[in-house]
TIVO-891019 format. One record per residue: residue number from 1; residue in one letter; x, y, z of N, C-alpha, C in turn. Coordinates in steps of 0.05 Angstrom, whole numbers. Atoms other than C-alpha are relative to their C-alpha. Example, Ala and Ser with C-alpha at 12.3 -4.5 7.8 and 13.67 -1.06 7.14 Angstrom:
residues 2
- 1	A	18	-24	0	246	-90	156	18	24	0
- 2	S	-16	-24	-1	273	-21	143	-15	22	14
end
This chain:
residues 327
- 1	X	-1	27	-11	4472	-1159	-86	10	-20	-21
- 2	X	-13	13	26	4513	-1208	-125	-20	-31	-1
- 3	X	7	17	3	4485	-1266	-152	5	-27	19
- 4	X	-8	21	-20	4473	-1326	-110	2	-22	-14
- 5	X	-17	24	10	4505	-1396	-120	-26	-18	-8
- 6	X	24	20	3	4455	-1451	-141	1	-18	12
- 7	X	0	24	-16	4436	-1514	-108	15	-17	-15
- 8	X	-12	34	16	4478	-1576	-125	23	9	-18
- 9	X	-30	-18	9	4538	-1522	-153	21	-6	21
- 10	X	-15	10	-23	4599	-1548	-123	23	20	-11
- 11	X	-30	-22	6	4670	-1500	-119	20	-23	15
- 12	X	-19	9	-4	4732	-1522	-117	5	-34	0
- 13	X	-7	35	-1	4718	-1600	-137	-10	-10	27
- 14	X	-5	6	-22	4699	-1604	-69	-27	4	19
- 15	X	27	-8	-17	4640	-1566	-28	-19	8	-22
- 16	X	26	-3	15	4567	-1577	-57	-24	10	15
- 17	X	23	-18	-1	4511	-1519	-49	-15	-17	8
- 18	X	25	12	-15	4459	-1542	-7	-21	25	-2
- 19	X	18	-22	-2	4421	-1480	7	19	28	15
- 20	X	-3	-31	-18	4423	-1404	37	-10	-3	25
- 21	X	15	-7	-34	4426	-1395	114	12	30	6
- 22	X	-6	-30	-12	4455	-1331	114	5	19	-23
- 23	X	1	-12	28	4452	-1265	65	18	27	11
- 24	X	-13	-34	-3	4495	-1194	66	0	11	-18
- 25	X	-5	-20	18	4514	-1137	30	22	-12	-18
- 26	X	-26	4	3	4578	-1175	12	-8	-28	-17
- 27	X	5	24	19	4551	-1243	-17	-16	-10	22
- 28	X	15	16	-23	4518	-1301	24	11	-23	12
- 29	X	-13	17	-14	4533	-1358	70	-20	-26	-7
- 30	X	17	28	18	4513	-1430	39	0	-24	16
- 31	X	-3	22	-12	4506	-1487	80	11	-23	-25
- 32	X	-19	17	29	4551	-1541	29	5	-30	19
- 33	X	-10	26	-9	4566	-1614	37	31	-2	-10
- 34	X	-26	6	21	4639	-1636	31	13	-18	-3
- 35	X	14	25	16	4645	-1680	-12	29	-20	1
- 36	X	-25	14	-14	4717	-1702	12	-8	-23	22
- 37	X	4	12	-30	4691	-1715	82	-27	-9	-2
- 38	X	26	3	4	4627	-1755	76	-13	3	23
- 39	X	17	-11	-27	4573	-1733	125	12	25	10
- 40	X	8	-39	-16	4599	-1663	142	-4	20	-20
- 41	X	9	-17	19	4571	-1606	127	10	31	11
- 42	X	-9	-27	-12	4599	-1536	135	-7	20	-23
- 43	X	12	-21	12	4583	-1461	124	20	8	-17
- 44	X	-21	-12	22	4616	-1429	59	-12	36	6
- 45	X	8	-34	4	4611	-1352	67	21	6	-20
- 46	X	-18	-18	31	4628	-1314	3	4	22	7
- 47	X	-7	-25	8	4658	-1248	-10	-2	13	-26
- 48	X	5	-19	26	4639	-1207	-73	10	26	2
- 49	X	-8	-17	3	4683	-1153	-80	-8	20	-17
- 50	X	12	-21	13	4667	-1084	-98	14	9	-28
- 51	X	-9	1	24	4676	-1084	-175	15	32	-11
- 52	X	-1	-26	8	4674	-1009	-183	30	11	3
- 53	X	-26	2	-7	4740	-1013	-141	22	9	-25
- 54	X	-14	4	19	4801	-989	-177	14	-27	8
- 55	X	-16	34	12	4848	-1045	-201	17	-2	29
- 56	X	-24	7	-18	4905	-1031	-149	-17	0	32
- 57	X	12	3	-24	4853	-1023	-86	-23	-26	1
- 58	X	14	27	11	4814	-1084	-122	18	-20	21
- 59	X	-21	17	-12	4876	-1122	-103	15	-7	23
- 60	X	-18	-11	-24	4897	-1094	-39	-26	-8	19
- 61	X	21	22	-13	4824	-1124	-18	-1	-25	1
- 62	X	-3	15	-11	4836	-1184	-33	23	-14	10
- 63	X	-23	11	-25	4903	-1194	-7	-8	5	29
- 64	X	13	-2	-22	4869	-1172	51	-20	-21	13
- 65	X	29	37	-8	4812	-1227	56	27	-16	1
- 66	X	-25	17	-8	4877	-1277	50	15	0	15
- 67	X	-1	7	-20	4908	-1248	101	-10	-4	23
- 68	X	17	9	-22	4863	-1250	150	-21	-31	-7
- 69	X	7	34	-4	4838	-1318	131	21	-16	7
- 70	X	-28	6	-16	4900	-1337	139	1	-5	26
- 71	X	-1	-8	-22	4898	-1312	209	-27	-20	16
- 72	X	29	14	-3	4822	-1345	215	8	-28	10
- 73	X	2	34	9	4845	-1413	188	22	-9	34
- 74	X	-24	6	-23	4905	-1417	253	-23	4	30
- 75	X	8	-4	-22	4852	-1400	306	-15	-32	9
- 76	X	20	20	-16	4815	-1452	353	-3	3	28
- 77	X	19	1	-25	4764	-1446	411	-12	-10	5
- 78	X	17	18	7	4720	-1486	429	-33	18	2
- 79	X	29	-26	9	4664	-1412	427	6	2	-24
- 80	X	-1	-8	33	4693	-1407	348	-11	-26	-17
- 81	X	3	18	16	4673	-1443	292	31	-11	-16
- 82	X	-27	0	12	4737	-1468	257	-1	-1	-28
- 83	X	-4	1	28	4758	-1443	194	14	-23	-8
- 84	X	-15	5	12	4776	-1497	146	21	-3	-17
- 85	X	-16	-4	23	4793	-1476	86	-9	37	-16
- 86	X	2	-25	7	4797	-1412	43	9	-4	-35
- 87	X	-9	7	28	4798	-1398	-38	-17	17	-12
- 88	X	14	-24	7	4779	-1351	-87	-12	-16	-31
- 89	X	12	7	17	4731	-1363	-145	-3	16	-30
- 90	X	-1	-32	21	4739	-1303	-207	-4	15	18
- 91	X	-4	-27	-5	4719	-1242	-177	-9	-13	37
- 92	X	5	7	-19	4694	-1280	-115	23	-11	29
- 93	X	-8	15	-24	4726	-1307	-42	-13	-5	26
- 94	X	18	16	-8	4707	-1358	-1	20	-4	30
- 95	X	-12	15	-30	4713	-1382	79	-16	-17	4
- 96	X	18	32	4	4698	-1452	91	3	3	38
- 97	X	-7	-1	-30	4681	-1457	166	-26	-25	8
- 98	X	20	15	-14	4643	-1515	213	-19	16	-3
- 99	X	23	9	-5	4569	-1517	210	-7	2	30
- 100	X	12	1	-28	4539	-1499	278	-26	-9	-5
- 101	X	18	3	-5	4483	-1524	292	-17	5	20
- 102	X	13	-18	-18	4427	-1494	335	-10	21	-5
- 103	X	24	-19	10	4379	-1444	348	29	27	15
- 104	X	-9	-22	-14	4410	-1368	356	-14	14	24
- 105	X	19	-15	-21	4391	-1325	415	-12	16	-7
- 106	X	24	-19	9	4359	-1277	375	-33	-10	6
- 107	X	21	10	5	4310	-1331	363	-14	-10	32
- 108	X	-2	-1	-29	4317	-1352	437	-23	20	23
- 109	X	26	-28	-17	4291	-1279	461	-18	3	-13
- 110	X	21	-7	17	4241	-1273	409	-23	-28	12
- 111	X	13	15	-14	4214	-1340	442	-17	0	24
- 112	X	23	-1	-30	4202	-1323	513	-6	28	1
- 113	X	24	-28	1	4178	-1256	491	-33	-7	-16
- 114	X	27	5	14	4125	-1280	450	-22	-23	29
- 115	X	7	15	-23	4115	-1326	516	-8	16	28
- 116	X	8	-9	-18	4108	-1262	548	23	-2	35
- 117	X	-17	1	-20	4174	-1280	596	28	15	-6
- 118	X	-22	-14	12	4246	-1255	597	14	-27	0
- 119	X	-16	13	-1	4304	-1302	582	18	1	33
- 120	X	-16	5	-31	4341	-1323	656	27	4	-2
- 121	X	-25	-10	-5	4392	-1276	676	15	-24	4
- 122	X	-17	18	-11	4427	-1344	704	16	-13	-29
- 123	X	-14	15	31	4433	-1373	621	6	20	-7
- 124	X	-13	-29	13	4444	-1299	597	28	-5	8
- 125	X	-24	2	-16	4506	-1301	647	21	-27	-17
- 126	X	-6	25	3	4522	-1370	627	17	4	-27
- 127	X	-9	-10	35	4525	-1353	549	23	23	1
- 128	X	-12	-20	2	4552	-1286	561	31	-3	13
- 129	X	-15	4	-5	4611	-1315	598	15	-17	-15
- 130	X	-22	9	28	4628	-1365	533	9	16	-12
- 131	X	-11	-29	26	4623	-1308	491	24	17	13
- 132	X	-28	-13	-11	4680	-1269	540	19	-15	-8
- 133	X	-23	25	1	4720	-1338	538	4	4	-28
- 134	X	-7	2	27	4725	-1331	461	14	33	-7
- 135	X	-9	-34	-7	4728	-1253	462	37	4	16
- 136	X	-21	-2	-12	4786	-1253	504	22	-21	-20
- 137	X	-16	18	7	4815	-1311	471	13	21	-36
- 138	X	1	-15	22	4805	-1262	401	27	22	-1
- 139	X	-16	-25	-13	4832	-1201	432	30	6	11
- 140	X	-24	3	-16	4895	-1228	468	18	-14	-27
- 141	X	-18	12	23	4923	-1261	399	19	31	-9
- 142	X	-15	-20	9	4979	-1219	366	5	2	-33
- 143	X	15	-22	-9	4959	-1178	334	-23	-5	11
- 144	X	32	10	-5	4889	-1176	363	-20	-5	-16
- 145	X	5	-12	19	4837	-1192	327	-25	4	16
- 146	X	21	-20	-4	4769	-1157	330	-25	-7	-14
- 147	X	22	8	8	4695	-1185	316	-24	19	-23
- 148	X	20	-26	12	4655	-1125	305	-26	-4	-10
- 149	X	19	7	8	4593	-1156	293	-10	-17	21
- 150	X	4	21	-29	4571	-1186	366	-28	12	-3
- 151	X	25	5	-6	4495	-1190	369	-11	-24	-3
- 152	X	16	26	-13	4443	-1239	390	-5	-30	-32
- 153	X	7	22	16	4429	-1268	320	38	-16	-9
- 154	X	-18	17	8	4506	-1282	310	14	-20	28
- 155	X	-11	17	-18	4509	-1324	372	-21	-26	6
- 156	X	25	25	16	4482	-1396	357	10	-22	37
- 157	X	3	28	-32	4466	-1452	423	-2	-25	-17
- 158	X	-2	18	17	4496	-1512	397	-33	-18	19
- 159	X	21	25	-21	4433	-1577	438	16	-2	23
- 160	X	-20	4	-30	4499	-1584	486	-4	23	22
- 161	X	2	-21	-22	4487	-1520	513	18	17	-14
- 162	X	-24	-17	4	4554	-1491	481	5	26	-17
- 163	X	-1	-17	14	4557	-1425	454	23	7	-18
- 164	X	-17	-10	14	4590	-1403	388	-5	20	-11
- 165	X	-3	-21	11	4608	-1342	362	2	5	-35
- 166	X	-2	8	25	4594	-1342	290	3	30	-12
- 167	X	-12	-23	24	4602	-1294	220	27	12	7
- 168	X	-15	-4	-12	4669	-1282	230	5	29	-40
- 169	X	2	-18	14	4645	-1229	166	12	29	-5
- 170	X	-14	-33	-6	4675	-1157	196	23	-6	20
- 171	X	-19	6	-3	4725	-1194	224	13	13	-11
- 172	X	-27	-15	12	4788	-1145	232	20	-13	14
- 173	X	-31	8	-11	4865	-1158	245	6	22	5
- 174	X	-15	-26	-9	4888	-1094	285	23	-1	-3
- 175	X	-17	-5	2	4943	-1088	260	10	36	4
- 176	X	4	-24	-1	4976	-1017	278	16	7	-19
- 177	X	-17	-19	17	4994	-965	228	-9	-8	-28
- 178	X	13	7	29	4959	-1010	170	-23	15	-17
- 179	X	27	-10	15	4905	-974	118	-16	-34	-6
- 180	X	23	32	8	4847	-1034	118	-23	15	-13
- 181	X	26	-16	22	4793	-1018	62	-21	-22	8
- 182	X	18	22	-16	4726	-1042	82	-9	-7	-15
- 183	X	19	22	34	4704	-1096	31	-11	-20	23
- 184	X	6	22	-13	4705	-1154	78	-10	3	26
- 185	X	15	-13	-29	4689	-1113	142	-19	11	-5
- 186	X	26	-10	5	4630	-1073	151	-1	14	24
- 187	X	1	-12	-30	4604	-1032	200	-22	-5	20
- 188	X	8	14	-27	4567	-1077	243	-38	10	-11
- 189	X	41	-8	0	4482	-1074	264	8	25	18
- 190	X	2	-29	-14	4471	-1001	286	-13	-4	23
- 191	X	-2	3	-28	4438	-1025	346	25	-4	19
- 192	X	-23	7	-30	4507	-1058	376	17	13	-3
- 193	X	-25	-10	14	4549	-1016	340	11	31	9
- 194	X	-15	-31	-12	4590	-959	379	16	24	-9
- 195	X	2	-30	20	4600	-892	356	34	2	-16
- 196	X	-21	-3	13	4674	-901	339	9	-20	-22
- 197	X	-11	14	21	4658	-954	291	-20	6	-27
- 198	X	4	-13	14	4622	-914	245	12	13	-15
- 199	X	-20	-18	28	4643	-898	175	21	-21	1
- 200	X	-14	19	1	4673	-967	190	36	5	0
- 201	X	-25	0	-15	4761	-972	186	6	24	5
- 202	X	-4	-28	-8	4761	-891	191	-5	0	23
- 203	X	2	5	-27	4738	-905	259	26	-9	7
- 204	X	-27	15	-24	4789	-925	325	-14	-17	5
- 205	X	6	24	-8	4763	-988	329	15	-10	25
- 206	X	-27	7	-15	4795	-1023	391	-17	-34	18
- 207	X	15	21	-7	4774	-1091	433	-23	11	18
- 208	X	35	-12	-5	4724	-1035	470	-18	-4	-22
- 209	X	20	3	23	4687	-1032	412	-15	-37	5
- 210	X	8	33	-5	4670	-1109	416	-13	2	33
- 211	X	24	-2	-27	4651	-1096	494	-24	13	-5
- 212	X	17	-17	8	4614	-1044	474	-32	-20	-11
- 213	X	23	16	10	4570	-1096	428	-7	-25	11
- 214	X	10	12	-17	4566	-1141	481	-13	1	19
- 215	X	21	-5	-29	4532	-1105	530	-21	10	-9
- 216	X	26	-11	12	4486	-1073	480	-19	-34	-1
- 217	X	11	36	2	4471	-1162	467	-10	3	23
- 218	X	20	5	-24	4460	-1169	537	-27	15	7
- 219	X	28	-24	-10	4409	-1105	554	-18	-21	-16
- 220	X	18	10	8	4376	-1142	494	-10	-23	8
- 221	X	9	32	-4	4375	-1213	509	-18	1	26
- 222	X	15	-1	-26	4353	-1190	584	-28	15	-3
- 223	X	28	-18	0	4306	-1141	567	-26	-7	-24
- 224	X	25	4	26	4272	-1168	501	-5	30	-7
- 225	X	13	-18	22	4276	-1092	480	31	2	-8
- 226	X	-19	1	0	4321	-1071	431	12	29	17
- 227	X	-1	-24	-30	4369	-1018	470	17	28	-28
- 228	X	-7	-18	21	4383	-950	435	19	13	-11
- 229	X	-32	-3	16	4438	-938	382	15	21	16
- 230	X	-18	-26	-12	4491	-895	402	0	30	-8
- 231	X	12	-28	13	4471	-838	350	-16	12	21
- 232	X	15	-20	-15	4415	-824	380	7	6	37
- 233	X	-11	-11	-38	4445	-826	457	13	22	-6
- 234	X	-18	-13	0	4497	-788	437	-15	28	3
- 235	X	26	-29	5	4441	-732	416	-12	4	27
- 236	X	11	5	-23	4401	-750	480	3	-24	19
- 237	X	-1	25	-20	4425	-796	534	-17	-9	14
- 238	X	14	11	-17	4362	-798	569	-9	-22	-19
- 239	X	14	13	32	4339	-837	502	11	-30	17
- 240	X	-13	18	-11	4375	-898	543	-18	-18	22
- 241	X	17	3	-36	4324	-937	604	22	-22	3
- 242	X	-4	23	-14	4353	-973	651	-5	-26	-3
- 243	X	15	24	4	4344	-1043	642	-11	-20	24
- 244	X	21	23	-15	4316	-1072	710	-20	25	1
- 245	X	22	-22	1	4265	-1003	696	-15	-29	-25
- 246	X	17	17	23	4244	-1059	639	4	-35	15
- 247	X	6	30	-22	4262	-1129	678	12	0	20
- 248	X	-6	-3	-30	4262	-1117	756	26	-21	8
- 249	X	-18	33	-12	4293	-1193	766	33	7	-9
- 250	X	-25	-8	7	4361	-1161	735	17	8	23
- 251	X	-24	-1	-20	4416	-1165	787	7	29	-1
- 252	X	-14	-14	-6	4446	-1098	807	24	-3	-11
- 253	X	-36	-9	11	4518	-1116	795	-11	-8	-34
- 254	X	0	6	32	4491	-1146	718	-6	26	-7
- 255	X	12	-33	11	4463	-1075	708	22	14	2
- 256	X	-27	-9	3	4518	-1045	724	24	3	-13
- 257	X	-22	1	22	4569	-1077	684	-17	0	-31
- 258	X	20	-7	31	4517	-1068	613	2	14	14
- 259	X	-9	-26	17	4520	-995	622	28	4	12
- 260	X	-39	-12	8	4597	-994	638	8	-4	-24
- 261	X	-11	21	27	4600	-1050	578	-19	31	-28
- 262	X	21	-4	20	4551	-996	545	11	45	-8
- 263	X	-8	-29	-6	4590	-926	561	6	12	-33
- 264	X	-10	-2	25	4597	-880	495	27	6	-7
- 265	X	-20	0	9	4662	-864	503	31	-20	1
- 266	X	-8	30	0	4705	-922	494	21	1	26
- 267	X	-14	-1	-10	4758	-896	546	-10	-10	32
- 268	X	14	0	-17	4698	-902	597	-12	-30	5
- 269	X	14	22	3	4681	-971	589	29	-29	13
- 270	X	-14	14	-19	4717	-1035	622	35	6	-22
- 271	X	-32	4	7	4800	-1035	600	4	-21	-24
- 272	X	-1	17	20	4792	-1100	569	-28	-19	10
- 273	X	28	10	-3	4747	-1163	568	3	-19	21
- 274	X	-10	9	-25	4783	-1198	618	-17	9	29
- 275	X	24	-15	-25	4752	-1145	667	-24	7	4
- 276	X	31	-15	-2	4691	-1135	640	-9	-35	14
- 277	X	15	28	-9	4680	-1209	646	-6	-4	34
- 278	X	-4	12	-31	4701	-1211	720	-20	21	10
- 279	X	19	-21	-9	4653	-1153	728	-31	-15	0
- 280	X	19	27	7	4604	-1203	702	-4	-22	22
- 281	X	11	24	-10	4606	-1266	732	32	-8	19
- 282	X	-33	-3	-21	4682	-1256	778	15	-26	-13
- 283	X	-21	21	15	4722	-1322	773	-19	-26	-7
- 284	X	9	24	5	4674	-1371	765	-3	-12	-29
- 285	X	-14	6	23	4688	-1416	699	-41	-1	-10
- 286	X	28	7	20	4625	-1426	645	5	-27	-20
- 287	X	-4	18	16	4606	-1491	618	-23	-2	-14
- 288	X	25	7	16	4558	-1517	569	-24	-8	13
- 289	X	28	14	-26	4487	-1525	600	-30	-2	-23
- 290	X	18	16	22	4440	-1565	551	-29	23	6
- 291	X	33	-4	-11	4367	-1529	547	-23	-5	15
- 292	X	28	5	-27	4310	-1526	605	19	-18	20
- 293	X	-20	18	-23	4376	-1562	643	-18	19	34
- 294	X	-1	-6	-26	4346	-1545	715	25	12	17
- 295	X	-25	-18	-7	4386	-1489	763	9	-9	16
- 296	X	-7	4	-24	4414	-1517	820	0	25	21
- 297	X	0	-22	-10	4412	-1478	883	20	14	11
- 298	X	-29	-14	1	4487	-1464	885	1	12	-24
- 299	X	-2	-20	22	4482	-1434	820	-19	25	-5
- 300	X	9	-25	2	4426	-1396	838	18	19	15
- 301	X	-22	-28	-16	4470	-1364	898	19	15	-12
- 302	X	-18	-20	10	4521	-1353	858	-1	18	-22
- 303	X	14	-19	17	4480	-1318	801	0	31	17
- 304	X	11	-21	-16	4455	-1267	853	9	1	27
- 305	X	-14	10	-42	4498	-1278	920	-6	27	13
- 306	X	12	-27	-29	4474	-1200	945	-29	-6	10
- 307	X	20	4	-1	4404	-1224	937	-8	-23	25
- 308	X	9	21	-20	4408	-1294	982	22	15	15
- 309	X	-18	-18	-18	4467	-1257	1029	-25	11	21
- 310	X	19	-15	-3	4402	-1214	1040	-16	-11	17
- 311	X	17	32	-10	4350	-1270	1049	10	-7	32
- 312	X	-9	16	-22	4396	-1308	1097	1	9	18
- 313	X	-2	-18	-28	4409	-1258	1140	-26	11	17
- 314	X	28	-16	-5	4333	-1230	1144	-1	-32	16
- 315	X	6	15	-17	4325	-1299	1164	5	-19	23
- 316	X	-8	10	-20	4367	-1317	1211	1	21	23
- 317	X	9	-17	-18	4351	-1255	1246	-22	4	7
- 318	X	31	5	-14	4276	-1272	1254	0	-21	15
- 319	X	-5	25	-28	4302	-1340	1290	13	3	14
- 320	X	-12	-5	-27	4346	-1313	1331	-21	21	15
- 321	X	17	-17	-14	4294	-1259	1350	-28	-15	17
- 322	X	23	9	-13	4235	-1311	1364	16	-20	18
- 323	X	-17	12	-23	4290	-1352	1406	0	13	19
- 324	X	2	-13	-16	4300	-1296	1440	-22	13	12
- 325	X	21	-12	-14	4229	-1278	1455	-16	-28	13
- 326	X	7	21	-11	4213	-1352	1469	5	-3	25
- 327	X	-11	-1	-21	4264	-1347	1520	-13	20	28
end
């Protein structure tokens, strides 16, 4: 673990160390003031390259972090954080990106489990349909690029409601036919992490892979358990429960698409995210929905439209039946 920055250490003339909000194998992520822009504050994630490295694959790392920051610094979503800036320090390199603010869903499900509840399929849905909108937005650039690190703690709820997709850490550029050495990638949390991204770029990574760790997010976020790596499925698939076997209230079609989104072989799993999404939540758009915002009861229908479909019909067939026995 390389040494961390100090408080009140500023790089580049410019961004001043505040504290640690985030730590890896790779260096850490500093919350910094900058000192250009008065009053904002954005995240610095470092890179510490692997020293041991020879000289010429030393180098061929970090031309690698530069191009793909590169690639970083040109994106905008309004699910991404936006890279500002990028720069290397001696043996170090740095991504300067907005400051989210908000609680993650990790912390989210760890809330209404300790509350003894599950998180509401209707905000799961909600979230899980920004996160596609950015996903897709990722995936469809040219080349594509590729997250590889989608779980609950790297998805932060700004107060607005709006979900961003943060650590943009194992962030790859699929490029085809390229050798990528994994300094700045990684190979993800072994919970979300699907069997072909193991042993990290020696893997076929592909934008499955990323569904893949989105539907492992969801099982979790819905179920409050976590759901079981792909190793061990692979060994024993029963090793896998159902997830309305753990929360009943789980829609049918949501279950369905988490284990398509959750299949081990990537060929078996939705095409792209386009479809997984529509498998999700069909065409309806996702907007920001502030915390404890109340559901309306068009949004419940359309959460669960087999469920009231169901309802309505049961009930309009006990008033036409006591009509007809009135009669």
């Amino acid at each position: 673990m390389p040494l961390a920055l100090k408080t009140g250490e500023v790089l580049r003339g410019r961004y001043k160390v505040n504290r640690i909000i985030g730590q890896g194998g790779s260096g850490s992520i500093y919350l910094s003031d900058d000192l250009r822009l008065n009053g904002r504050q954005c995240a610095l994630k470092e890179v510490e390259h692997d020293r041991t490295l020879p000289e010429d694959l030393l180098k061929e790392a970090r031309d690698q972090f530069l191009r793909e920051a590169t690639v970083l610094a040109r994106l905008d979503h309004p699910n991404l954080p936006k890279v500002s800036d990028f720069f290397s320090v001696s043996t170090r390199d740095y991504l300067v990106m907005d400051f989210v603010p908000g609680e993650d869903l990790r912390t989210l499900m760890l809330e209404a489990k300790k509350k003894k509840r599950f998180l509401s399929e209707f905000d799961v849905l909600n979230w899980m349909g920004q996160l596609a909108d950015a996903l897709i937005y990722l995936h469809e650039q040219n080349p594509p690029i590729l997250h590889r690190d989608i779980k609950p703690s790297n998805l932060k709820l700004m107060p607005s409601g709006l979900l961003k997709l943060v650590d943009f850490g194992l962030v790859k550029v699929a490029s085809p036919g390229e050798v990528t050495i994994t300094i700045v990638q990684g190979q993800g949390t072994a919970l979300y992490t699907p069997l072909e991204q193991y042993g990290g770029d020696s893997g076929h990574t592909s934008t499955r892979s990323d569904i893949y760790a989105m539907g492992t997010t969801m099982y979790h976020l819905l179920t409050s358990t976590p759901p079981a790596d792909a190793r061990h499925r692979f060994l024993n698939p029963t090793v896998l429960l159902s997830p309305r076997s753990i929360n009943p209230e789980i829609s049918n079609r949501t279950e369905k698409a988490i284990l398509w989104a959750m299949s081990l072989h990537p060929d078996e799993r939705p095409e792209n995210m386009r479809i997984f999404r529509q498998s999700l939540i069909g065409d309806h758009p996702t907007s920001p929905r502030p915390k404890n915002q109340k559901i309306s009861l068009v949004e419940m229908i359309q959460q669960k439209p087999e469920q009231y479909l169901f309802w309505s019909a049961a009930f309009l067939f006990i008033v036409s039946f006591l009509l007809s026995v009135g009669n």
